[in-house]
N, CA, C and O atoms as a DFTB+ gen file, in Angstrom:
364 C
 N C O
     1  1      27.430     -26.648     -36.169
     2  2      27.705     -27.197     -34.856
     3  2      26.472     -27.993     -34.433
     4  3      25.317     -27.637     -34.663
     5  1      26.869     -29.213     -33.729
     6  2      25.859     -30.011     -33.744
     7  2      25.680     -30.616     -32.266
     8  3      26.374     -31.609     -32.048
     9  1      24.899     -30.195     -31.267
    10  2      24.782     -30.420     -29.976
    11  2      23.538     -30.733     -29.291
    12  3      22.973     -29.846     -28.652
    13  1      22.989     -32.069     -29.370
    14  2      21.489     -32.342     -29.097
    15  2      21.540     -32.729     -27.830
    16  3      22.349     -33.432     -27.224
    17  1      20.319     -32.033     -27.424
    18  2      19.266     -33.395     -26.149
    19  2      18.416     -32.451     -25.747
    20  3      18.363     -31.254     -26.031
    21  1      17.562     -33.311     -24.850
    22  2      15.941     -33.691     -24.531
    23  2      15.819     -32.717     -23.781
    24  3      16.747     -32.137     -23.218
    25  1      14.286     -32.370     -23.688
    26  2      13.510     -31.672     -22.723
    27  2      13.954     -31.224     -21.624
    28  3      14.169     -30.093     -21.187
    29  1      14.118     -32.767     -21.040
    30  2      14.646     -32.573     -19.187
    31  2      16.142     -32.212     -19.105
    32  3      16.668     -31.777     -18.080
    33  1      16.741     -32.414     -20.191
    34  2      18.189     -31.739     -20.014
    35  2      18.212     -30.150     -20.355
    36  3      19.043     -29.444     -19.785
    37  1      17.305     -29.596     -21.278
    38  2      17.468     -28.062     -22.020
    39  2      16.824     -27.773     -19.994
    40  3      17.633     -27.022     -19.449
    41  1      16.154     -28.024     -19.420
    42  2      15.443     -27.911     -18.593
    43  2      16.526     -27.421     -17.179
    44  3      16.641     -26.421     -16.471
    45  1      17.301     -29.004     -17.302
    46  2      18.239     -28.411     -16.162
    47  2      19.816     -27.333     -16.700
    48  3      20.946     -27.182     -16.235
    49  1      19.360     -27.004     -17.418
    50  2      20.631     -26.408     -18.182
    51  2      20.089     -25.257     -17.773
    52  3      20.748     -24.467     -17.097
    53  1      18.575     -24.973     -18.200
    54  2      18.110     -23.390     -18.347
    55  2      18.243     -22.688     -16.392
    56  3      18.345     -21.503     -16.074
    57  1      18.181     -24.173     -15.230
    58  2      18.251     -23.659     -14.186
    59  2      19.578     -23.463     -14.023
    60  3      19.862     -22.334     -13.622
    61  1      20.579     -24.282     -14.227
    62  2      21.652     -24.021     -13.846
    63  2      22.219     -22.356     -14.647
    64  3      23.383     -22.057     -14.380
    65  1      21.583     -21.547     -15.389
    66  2      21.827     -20.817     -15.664
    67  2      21.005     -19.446     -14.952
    68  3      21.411     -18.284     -14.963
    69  1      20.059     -19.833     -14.498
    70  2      19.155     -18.776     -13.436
    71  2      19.681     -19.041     -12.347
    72  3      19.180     -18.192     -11.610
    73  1      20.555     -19.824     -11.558
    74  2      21.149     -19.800     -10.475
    75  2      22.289     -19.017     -10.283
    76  3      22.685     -18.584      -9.201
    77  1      22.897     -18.823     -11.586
    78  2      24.463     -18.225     -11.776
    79  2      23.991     -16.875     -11.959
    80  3      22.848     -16.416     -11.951
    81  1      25.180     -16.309     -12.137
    82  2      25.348     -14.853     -12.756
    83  2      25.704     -14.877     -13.751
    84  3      26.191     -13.784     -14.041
    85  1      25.756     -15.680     -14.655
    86  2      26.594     -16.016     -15.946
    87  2      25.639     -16.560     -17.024
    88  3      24.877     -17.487     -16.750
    89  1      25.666     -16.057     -18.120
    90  2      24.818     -15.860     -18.828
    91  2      24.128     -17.311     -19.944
    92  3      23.040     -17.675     -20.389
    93  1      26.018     -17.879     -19.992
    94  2      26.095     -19.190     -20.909
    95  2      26.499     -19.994     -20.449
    96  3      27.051     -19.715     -19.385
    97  1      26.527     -21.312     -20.818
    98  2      26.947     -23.148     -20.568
    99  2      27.831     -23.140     -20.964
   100  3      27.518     -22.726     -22.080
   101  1      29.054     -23.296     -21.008
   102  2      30.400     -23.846     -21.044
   103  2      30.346     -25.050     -21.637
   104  3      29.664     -25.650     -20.806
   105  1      30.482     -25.504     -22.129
   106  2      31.322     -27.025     -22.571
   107  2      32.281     -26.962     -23.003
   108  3      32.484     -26.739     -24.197
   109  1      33.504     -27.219     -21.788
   110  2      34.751     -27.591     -22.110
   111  2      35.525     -29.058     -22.205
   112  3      35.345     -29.837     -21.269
   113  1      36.289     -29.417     -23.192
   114  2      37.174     -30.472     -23.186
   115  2      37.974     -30.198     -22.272
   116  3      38.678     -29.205     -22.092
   117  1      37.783     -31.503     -21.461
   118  2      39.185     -31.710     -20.139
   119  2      40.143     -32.778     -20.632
   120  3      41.253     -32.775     -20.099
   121  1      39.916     -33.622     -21.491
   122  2      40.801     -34.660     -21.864
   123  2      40.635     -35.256     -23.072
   124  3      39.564     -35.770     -23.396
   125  1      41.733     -35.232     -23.864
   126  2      41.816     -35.632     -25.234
   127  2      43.031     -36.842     -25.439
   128  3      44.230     -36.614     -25.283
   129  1      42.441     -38.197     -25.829
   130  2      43.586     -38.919     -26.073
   131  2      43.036     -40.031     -26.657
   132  3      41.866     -39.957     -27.031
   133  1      43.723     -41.164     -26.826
   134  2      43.491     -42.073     -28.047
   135  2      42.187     -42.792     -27.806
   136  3      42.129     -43.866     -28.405
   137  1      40.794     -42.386     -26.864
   138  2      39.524     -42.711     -27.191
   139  2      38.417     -41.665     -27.256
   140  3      38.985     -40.749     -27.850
   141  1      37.298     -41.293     -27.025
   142  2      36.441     -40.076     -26.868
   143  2      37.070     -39.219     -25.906
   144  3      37.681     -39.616     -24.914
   145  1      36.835     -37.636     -26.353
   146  2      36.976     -36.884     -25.231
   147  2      36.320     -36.795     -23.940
   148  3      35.284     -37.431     -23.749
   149  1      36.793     -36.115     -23.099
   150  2      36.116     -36.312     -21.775
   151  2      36.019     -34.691     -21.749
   152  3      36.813     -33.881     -22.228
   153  1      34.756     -34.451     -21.016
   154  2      33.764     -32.775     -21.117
   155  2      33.689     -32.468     -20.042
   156  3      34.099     -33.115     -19.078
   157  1      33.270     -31.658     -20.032
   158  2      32.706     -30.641     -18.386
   159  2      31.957     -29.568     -18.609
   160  3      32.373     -28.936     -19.580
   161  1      30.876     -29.037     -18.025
   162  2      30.185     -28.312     -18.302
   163  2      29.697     -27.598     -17.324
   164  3      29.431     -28.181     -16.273
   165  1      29.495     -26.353     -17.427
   166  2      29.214     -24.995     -16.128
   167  2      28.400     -23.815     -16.548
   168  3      27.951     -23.826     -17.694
   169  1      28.252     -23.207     -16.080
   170  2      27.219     -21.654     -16.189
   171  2      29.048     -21.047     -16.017
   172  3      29.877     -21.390     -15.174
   173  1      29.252     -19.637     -17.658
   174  2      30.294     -19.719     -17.559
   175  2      29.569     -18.208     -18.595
   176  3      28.527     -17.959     -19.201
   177  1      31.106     -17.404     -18.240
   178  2      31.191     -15.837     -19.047
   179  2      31.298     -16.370     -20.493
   180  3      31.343     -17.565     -20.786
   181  1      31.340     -15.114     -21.547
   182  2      32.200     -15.224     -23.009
   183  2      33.434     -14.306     -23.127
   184  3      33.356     -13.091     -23.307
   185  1      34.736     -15.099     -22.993
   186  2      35.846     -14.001     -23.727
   187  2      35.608     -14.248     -24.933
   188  3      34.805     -14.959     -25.537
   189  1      36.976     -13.089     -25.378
   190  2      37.096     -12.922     -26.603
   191  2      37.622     -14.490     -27.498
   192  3      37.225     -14.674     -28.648
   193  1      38.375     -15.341     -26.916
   194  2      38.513     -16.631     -27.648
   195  2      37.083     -17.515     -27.592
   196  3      37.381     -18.654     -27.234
   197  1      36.608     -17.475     -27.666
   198  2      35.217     -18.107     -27.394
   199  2      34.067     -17.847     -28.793
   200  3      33.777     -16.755     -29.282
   201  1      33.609     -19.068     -29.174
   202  2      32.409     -18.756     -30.042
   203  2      30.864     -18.957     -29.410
   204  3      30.465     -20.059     -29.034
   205  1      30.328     -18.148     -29.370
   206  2      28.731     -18.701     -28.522
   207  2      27.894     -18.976     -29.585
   208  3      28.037     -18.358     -30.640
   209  1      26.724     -20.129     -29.403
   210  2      25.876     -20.531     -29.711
   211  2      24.626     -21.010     -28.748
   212  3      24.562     -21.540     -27.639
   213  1      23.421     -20.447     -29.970
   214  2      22.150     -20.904     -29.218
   215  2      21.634     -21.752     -29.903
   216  3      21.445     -21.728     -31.120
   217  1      21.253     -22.940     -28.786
   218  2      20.759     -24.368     -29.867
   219  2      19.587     -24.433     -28.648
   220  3      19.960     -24.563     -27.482
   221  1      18.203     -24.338     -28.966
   222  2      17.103     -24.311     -28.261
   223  2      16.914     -23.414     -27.276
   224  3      16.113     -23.929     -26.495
   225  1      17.225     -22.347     -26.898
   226  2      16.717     -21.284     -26.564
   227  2      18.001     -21.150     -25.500
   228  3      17.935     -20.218     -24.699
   229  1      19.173     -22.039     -25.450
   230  2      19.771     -22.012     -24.411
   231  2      21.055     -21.799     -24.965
   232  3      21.394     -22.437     -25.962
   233  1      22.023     -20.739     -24.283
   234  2      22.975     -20.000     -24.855
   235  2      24.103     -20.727     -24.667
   236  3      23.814     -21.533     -23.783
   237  1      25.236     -20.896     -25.007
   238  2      26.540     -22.283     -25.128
   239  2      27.318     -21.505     -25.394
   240  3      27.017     -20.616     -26.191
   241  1      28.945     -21.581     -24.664
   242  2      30.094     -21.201     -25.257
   243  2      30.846     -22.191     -25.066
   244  3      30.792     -23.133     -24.276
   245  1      31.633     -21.864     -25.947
   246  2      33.014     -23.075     -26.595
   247  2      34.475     -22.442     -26.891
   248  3      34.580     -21.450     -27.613
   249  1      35.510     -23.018     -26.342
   250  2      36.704     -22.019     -26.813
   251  2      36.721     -22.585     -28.317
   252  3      36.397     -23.693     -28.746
   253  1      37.213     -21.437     -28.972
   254  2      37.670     -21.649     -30.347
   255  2      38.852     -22.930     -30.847
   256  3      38.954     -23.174     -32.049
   257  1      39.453     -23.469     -30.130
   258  2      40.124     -24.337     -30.478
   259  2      39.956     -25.615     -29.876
   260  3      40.773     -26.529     -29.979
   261  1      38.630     -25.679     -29.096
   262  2      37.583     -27.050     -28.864
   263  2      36.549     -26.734     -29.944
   264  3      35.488     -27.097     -29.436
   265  1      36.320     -26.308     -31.020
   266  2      35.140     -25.758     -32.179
   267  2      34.827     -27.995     -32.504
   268  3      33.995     -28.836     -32.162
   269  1      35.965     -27.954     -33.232
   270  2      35.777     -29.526     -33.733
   271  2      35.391     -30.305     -32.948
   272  3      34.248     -30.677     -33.214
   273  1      35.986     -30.933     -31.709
   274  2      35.932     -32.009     -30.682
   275  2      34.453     -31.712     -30.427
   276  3      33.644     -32.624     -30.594
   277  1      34.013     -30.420     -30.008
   278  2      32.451     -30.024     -29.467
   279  2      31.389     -30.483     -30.947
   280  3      30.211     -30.720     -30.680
   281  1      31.740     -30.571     -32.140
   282  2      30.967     -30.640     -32.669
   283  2      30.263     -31.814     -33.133
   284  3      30.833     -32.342     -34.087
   285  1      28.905     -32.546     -32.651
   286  2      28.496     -33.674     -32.523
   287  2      28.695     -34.259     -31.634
   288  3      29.446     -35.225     -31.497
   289  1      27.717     -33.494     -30.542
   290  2      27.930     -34.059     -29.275
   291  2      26.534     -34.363     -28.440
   292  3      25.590     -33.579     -28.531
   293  1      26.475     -35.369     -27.746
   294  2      24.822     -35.195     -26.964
   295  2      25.017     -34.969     -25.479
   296  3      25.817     -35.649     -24.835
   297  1      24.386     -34.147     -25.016
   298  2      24.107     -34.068     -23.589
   299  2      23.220     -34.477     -22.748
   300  3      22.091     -34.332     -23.217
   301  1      23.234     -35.161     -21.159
   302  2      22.231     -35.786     -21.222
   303  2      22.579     -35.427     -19.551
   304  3      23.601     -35.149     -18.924
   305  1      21.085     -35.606     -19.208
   306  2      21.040     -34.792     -17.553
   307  2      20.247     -36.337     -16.578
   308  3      19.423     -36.921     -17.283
   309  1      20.396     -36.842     -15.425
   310  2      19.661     -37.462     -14.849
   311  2      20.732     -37.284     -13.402
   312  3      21.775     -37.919     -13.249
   313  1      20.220     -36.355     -12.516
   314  2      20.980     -35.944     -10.988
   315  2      21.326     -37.044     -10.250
   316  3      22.164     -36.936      -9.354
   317  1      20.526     -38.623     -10.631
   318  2      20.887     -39.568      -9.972
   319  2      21.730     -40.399     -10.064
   320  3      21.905     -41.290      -9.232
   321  1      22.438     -40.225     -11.174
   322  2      23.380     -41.181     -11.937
   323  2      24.556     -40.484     -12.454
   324  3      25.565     -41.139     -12.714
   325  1      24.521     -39.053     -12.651
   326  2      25.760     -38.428     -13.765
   327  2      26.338     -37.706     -12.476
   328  3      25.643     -37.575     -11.469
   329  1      28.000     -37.118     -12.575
   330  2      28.380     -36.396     -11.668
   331  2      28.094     -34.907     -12.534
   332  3      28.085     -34.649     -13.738
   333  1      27.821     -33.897     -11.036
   334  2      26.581     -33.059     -11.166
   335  2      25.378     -33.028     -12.228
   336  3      25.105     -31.992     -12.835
   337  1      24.707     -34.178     -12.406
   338  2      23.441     -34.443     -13.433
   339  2      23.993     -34.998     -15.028
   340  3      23.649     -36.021     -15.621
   341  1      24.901     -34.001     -15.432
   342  2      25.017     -34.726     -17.023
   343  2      25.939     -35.174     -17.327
   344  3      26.931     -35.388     -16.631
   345  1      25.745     -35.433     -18.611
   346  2      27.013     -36.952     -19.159
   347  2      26.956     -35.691     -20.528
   348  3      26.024     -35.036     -20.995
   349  1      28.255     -35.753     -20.813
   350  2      28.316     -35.465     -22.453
   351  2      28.858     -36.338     -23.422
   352  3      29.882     -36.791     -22.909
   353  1      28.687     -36.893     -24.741
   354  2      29.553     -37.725     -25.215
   355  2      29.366     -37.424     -26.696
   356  3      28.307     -36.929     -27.082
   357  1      30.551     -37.760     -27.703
   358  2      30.725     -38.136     -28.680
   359  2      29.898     -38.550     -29.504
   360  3      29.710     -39.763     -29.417
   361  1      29.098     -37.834     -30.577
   362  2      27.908     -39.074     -31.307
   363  2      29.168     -39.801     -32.411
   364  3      28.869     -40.730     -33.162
């Protein structure tokens, strides 16, 4: 599984996870159709359909049947420009 980015994004990820009660980042697919998917991302539990991963010290869950679409993806944080800070996209 392949999910990169920078400093200032592992950064606001690690707060948005000390603000919650919830342990991991979510990245969910909201929309799938004939160009890149469209993502969303939250401070979020693990069920049992869910695979978690830690890619830089910061904990990620994914439902099991977004495994592919999630894989090779970059995340990217700037509060002034993205709705709530990040953009996710397709490498």
């Amino acid at each position: 599984m392949k999910i990169i980015f920078n400093e200032i994004t592992k950064s606001a990820l690690l707060e948005v996870l000390e603000k919650s009660t919830n342990n991991s980042i979510r990245i969910k697919v909201v929309a799938v159709g004939c160009g890149k998917p469209a993502y969303d991302i939250y401070a979020d539990y693990v069920s049992e359909d869910d695979i978690e991963l830690i890619i830089n010290e910061v904990n990620f869950v994914i439902a099991k049947k977004d495994e592919k679409i999630c894989d090779g993806i970059e995340i990217k944080y700037d509060k002034d420009v993205y709705n709530k800070g990040f953009y996710i996209r397709s490498l």
